[in-house]
C-alpha positions in Angstrom: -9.7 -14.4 15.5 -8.0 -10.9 14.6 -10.8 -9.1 12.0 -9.9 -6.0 9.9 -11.8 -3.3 9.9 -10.7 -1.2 7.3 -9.1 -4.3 5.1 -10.8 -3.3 1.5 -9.5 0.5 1.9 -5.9 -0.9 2.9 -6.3 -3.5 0.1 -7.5 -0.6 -2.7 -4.2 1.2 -1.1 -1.7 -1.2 -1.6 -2.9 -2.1 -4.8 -2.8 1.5 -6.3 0.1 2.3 -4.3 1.8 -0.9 -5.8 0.8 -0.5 -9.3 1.7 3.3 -9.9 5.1 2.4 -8.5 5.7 -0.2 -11.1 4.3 2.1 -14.1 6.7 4.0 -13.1 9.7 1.2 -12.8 8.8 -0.7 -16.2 8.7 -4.3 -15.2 6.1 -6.1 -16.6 7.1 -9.4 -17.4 6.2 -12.7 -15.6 9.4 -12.8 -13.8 9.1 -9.3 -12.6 9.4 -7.9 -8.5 7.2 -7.9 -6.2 7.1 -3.6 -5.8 5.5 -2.6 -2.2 4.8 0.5 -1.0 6.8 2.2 1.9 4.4 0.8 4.6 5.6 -2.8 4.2 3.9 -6.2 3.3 1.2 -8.3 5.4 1.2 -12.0 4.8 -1.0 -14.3 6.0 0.4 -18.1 7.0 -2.4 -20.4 7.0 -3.0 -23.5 8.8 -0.1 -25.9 8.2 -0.9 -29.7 6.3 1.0 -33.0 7.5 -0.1 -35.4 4.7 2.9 -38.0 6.2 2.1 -40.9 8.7 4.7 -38.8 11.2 2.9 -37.2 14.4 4.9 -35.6 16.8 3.1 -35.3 20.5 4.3 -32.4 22.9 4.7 -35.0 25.7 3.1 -38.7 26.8 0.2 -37.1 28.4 -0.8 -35.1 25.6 -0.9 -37.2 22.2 -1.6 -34.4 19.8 0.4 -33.6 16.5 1.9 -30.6 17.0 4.4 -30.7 14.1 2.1 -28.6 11.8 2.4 -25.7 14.6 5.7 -25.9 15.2 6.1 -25.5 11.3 4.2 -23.1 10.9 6.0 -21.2 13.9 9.2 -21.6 12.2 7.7 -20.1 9.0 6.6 -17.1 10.7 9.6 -16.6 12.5 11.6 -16.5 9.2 9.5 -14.4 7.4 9.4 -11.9 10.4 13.1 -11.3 9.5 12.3 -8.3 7.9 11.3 -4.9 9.8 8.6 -4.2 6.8 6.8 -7.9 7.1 3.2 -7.8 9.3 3.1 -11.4 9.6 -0.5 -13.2 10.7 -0.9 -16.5 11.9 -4.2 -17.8 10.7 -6.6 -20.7 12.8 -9.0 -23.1 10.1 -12.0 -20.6 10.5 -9.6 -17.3 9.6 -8.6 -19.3 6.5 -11.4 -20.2 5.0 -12.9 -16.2 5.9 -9.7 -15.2 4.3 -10.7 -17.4 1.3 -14.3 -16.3 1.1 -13.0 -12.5 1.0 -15.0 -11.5 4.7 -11.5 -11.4 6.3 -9.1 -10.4 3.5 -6.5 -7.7 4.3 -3.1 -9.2 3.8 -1.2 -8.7 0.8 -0.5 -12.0 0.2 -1.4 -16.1 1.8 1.2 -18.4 2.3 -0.3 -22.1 2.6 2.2 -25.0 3.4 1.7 -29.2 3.0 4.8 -31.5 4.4 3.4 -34.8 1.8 6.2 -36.6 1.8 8.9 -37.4 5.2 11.6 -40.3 4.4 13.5 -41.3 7.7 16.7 -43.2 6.8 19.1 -44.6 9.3 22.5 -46.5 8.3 24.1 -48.6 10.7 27.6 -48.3 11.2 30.1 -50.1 13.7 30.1 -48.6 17.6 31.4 -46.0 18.7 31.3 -44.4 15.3 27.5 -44.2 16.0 24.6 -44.0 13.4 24.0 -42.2 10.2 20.6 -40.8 10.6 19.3 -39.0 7.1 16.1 -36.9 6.7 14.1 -36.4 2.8 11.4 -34.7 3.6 9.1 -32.5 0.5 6.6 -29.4 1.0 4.2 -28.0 -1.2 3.9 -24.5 -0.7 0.2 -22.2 -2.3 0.7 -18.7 -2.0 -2.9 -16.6 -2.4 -3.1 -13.0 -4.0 -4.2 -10.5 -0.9 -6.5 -8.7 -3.4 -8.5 -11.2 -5.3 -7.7 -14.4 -3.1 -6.8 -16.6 -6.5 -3.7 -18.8 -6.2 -0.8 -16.7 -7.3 1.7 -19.2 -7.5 2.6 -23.3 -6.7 5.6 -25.0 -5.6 7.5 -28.2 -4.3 10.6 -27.9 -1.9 12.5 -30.7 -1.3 15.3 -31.3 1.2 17.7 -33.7 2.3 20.3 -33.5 5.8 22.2 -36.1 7.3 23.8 -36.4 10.7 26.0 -39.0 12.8 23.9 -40.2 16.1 24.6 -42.5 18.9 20.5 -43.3 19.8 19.7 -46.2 17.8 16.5 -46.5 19.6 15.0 -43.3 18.0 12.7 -43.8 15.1 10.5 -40.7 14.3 7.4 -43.3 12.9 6.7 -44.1 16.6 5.2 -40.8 17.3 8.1 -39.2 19.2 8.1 -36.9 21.4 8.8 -32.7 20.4 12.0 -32.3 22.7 14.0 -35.5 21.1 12.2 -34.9 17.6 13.2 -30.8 17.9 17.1 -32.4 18.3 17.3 -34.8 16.0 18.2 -34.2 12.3 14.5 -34.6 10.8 13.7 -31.6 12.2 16.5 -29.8 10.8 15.8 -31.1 7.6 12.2 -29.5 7.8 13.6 -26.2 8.9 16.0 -26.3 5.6 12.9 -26.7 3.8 11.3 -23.9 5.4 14.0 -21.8 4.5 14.0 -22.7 0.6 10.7 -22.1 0.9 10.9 -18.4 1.9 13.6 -17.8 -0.1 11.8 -19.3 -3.0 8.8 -16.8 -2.1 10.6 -13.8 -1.1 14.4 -13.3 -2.1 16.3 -13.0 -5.5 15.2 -10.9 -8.7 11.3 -11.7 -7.9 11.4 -11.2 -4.5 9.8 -8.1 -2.3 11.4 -4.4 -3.1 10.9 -1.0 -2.0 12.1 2.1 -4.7 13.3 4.9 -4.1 15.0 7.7 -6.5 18.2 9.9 -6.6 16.6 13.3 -6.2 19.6 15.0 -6.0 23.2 15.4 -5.7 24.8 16.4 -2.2 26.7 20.0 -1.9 29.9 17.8 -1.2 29.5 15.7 -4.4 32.7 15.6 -6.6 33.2 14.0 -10.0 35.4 11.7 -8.4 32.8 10.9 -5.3 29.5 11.6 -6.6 26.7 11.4 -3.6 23.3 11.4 -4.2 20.6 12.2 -1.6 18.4 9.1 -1.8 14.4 9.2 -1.3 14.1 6.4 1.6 16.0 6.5 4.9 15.6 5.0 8.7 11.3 4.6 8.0 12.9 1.9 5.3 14.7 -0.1 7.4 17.8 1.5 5.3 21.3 0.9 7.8 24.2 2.8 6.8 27.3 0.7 4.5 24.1 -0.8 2.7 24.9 -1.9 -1.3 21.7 -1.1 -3.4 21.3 -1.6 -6.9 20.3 0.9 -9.0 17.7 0.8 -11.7 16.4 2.2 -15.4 14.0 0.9 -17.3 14.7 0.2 -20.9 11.8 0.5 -23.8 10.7 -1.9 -26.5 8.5 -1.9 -29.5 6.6 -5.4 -30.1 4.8 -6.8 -32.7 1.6 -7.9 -30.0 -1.1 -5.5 -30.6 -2.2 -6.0 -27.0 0.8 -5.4 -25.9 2.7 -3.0 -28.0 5.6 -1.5 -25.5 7.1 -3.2 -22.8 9.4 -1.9 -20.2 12.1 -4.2 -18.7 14.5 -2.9 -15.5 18.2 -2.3 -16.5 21.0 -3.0 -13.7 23.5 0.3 -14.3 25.5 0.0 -11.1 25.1 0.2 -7.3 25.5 3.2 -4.4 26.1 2.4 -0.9 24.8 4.0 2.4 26.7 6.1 4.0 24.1 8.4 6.2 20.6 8.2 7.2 18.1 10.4 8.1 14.6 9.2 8.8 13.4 9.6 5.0 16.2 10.3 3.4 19.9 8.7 3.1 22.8 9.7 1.5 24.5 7.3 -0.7 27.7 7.5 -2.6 27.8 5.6 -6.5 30.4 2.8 -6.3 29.6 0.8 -9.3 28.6 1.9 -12.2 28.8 1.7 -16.6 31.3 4.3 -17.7 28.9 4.1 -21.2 25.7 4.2 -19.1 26.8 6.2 -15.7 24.1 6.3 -13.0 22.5 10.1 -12.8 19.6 11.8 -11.3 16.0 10.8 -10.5 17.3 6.9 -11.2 15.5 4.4 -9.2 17.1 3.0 -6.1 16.2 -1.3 -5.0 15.7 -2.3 -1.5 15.3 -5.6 -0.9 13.0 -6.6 2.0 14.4 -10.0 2.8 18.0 -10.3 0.6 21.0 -9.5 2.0 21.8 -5.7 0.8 25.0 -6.7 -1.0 24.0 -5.2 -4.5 22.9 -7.3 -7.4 25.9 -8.7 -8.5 26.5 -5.4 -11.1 
């Protein structure tokens, strides 16, 4: 059991850290980024559900499911991916501390059900072999880190296929892990895995880290304007990185409770082209000639997406 000490201060942290960076970015809609402060984001992966009639044993001597910890392995493994992800592994009695709030120090909780696992096979004349198919469907809970209330709910469904020559495997006997690792059932649950982190971490909601243009390099030219940028090596930053650059436009609304909102504008991207260990220099390579990109703009770096830019 791995207890946190000082979990309420980091929590109190994050959360002020978090939340005076997106004053100062403007998004405030449902749809908006997850902003994280410089040190990274924890997550918690609880204990992983099999709701199907499918057990998978380690061996014939030991006939224990062990499909929930190999998915939640794989999970951990993917979301790991990232330099600036702390990634915890919870037992039954961490969750349910987590839950209570006694042992609550991640950012966020990821909880994961397989409920439904559809094994299909379609017979077809030797040598061609078998066509083996795989539907499987996860639900996936993710927890706030600060207040432990469901944040968000979602189903992942998947679907592989692939040409075999063992018609004797069926995975509803309770095979084994080293033929069930192989075969395309498990590859199917992997692909759902993956939807499943990108569904939680990538794209316009996904996890981010700002930074601003502070200012312009002594070898900037208007026909090669650099910028120094406000994050570097500490950021994971790597040099020919595309990063989008951001301003927040204003509106005026008609809801009392809400009477300005700030939304995030996309006016072009820079790319990496030196790092230091908090700083980088980057060079503007895409930008509106009606709305150019110019100091103290904020810079997005994705945690998890592929630095290619937004698509500007």
């Amino acid at each position: 059991m791995r207890l946190m000490t000082n979990g309420t201060q980091k929590r109190l942290f994050r959360f002020l850290s978090g939340a005076i960076i997106v004053a100062l970015f403007g998004i405030v809609s449902s749809a908006r980024a997850e902003i994280i402060p410089r040190e990274g984001v924890s997550v918690a992966i609880f204990p992983v559900r099999n709701d199907t009639e499918v057990v998978v044993w380690p061996n014939k001597y030991y006939p224990q499911d062990v499909l929930p910890e190999k998915i939640g392995r794989f999970l951990s493994e993917l979301l790991k991916q990232s330099p600036l992800a702390d990634v915890s592994t919870l037992d039954a009695e961490d969750r349910a501390l987590w839950l209570s709030g006694a042992r609550r120090g991640e950012d966020f909780a990821v909880e994961v059900e397989l409920y439904r696992f559809l094994p299909k096979r379609t017979g077809t004349p030797i040598p061609v072999g078998t066509t083996t198919k795989g539907s499987v469907a996860l639900r996936m809970t993710v927890y706030d880190g600060t207040t432990g209330s469901v944040r968000s709910r979602s189903v992942i469904e998947a679907k592989e296929a692939r040409l075999t020559f063992d018609p004797d495997y069926d995975p509803s006997k309770s095979p084994y892990w080293e033929s069930f690792s192989r075969s395309v059932y498990w590859a199917t649950i992997q692909q759902a895995c993956r939807q499943a982190v990108n569904d939680l971490v990538r794209g316009y909601t996904g996890f981010r880290i700002l930074g601003r243009l502070i200012a312009p390099t002594a070898t900037s030219t208007k026909e090669r304007r650099e910028y120094i940028l406000s994050l570097g090596k500490y950021d994971s930053l790597k040099a020919g990185d595309v990063l989008s650059v951001m301003r927040s436009d204003t509106y005026i609304t008609v809801d009392p409770e809400n009477p300005v909102v700030l939304l995030p504008q996309l006016i072009g991207e820079v790319t990496v082209t030196f790092i230091k260990e908090r700083e980088a220099i980057v060079v503007v390579t895409k930008e509106d000639s009606k709305n150019p990109i110019r100091l103290r703009d904020l810079v997005s770096v994705p945690v998890y997406k592929p630095r290619k830019g937004e698509g500007f």
